[in-house]
C-alpha positions as a Markdown table, in Angstrom:
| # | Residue | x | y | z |
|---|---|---|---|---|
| 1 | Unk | -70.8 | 14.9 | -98.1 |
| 2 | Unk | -71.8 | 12.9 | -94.8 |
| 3 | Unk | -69.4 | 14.2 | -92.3 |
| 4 | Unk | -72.0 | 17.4 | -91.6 |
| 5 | Unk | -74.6 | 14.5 | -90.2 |
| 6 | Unk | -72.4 | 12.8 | -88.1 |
| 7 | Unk | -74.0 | 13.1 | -85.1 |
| 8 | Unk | -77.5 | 12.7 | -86.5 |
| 9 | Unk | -79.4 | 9.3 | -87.7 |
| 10 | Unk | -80.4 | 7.7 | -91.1 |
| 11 | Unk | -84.4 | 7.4 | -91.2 |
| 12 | Unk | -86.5 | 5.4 | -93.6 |
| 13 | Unk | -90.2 | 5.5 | -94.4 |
| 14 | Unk | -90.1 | 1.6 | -94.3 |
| 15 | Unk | -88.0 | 1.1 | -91.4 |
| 16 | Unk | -88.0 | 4.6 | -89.8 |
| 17 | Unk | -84.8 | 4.3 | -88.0 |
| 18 | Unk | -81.7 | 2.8 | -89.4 |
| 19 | Unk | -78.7 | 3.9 | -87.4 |
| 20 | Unk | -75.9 | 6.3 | -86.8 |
| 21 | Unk | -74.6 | 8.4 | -90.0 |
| 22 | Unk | -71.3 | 7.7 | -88.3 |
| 23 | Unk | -72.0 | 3.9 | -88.8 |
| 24 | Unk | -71.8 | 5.0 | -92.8 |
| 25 | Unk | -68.5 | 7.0 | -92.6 |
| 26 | Unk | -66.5 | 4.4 | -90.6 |
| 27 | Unk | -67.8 | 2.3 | -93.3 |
| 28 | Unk | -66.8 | 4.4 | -96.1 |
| 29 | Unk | -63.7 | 5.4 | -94.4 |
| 30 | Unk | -62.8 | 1.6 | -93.9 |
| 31 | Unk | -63.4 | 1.2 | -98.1 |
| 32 | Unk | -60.9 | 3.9 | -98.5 |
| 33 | Unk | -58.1 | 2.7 | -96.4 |
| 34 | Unk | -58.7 | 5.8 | -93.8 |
| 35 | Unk | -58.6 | 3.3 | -90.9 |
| 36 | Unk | -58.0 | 6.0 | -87.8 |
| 37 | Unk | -60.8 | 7.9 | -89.3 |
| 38 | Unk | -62.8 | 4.8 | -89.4 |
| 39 | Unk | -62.1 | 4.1 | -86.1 |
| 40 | Unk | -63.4 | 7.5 | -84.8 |
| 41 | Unk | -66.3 | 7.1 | -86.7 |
| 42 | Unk | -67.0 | 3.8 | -85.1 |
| 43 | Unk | -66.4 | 4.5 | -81.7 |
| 44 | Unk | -69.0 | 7.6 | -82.2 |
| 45 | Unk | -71.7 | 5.0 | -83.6 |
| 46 | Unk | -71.2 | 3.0 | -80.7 |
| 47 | Unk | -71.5 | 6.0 | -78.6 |
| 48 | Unk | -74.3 | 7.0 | -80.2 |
| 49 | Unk | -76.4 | 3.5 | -80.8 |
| 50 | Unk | -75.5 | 2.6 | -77.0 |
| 51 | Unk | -76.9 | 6.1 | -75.3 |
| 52 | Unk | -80.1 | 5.8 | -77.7 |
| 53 | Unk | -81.0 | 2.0 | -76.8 |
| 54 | Unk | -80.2 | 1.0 | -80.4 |
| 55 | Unk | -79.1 | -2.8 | -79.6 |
| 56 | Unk | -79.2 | -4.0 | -83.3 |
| 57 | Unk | -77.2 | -1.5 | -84.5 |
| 58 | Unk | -75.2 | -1.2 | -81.8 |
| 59 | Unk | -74.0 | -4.9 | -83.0 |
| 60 | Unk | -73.7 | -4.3 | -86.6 |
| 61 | Unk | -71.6 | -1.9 | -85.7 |
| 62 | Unk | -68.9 | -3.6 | -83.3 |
| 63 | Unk | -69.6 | -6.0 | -86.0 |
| 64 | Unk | -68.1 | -3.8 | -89.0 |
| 65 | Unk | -65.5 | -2.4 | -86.3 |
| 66 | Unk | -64.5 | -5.6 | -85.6 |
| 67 | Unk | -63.8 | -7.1 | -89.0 |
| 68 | Unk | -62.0 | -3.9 | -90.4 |
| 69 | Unk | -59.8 | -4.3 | -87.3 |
| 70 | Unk | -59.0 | -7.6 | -88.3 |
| 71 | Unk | -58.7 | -6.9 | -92.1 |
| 72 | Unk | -55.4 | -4.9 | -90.9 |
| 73 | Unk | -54.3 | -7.7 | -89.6 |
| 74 | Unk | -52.0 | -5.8 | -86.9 |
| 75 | Unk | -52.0 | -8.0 | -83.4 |
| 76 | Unk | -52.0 | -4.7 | -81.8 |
| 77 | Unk | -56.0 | -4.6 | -82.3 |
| 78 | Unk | -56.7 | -8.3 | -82.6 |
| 79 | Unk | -58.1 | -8.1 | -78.9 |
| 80 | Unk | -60.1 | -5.0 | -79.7 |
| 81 | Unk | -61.4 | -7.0 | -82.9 |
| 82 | Unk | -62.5 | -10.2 | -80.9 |
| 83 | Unk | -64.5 | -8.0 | -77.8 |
| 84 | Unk | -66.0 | -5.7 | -80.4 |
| 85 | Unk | -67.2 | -9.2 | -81.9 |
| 86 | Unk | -67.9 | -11.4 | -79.1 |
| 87 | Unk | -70.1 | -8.1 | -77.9 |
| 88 | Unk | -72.0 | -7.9 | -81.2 |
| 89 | Unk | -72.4 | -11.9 | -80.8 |
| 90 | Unk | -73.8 | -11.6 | -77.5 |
| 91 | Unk | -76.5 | -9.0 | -78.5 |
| 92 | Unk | -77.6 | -10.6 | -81.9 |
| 93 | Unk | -77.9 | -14.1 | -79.7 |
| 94 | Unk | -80.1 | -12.3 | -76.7 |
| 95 | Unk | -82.2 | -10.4 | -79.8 |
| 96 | Unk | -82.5 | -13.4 | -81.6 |
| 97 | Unk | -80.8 | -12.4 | -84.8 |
| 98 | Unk | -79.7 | -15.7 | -85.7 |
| 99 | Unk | -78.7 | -14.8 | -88.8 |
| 100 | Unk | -76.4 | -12.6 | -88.0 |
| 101 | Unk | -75.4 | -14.3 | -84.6 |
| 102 | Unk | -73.8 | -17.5 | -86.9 |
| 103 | Unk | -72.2 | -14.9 | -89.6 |
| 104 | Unk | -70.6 | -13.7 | -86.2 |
| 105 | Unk | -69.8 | -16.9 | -84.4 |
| 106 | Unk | -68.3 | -18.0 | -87.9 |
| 107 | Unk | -65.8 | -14.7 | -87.9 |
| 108 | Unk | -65.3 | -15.6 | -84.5 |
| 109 | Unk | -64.3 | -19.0 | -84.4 |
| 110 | Unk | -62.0 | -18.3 | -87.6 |
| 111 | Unk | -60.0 | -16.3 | -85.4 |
| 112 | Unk | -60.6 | -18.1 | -82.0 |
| 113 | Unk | -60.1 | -21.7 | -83.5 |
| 114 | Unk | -62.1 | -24.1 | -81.0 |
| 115 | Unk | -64.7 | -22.4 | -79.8 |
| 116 | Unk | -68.0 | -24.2 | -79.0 |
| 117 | Unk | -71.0 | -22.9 | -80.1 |
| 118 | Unk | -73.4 | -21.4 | -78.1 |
| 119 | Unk | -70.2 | -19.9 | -75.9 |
């Protein structure tokens, strides 16, 4: 039912923007264990948040990219997994998302054993 809004955005009265619709089908196409279809979903919310300026969800959605990657646990896209991560880290540190910056670093490190933090 979402795939017609692809391309367009989710709006709120409380927030007024929320994000790609793509964000939502990777998501939901992550949840059904579609994961090429997730990934073309994700990589057109990246698209998409990056042209528009939309840092924050820019990094939730590396974010959910990155873990799904890793929850196939295939080595082929453990690389792809960390930058997608490490870049949502980055952002969420320089927006001040602490929050989500640690939930981040934590993923991180569980993959990266030995990382300091702050790095």
């Amino acid at each position: 039912m979402l795939l017609p809004w692809a391309a367009f955005n989710v709006v709120d009265v409380a927030e007024g923007f929320r994000r790609s619709v793509s964000r939502y089908l990777g998501m939901l196409a992550a949840m059904t264990q579609r994961r090429r279809k997730a990934e073309l979903h994700f990589e057109d919310a990246i698209s998409l948040n990056a042209r528009m300026g939309a840092r924050p969800w820019l990094a939730h959605t590396q974010n959910d990219y990155g873990r799904m990657l890793l929850a196939h646990d295939q080595v082929a896209h453990r690389e792809r997994a960390l930058e997608l991560i490490g870049q949502a880290l980055t952002t969420y540190r320089e927006l001040g998302m602490q929050g989500w910056a640690q939930e981040a670093f934590e993923l991180e490190r569980t993959i990266r054993p030995g990382r300091a933090p702050g790095h």
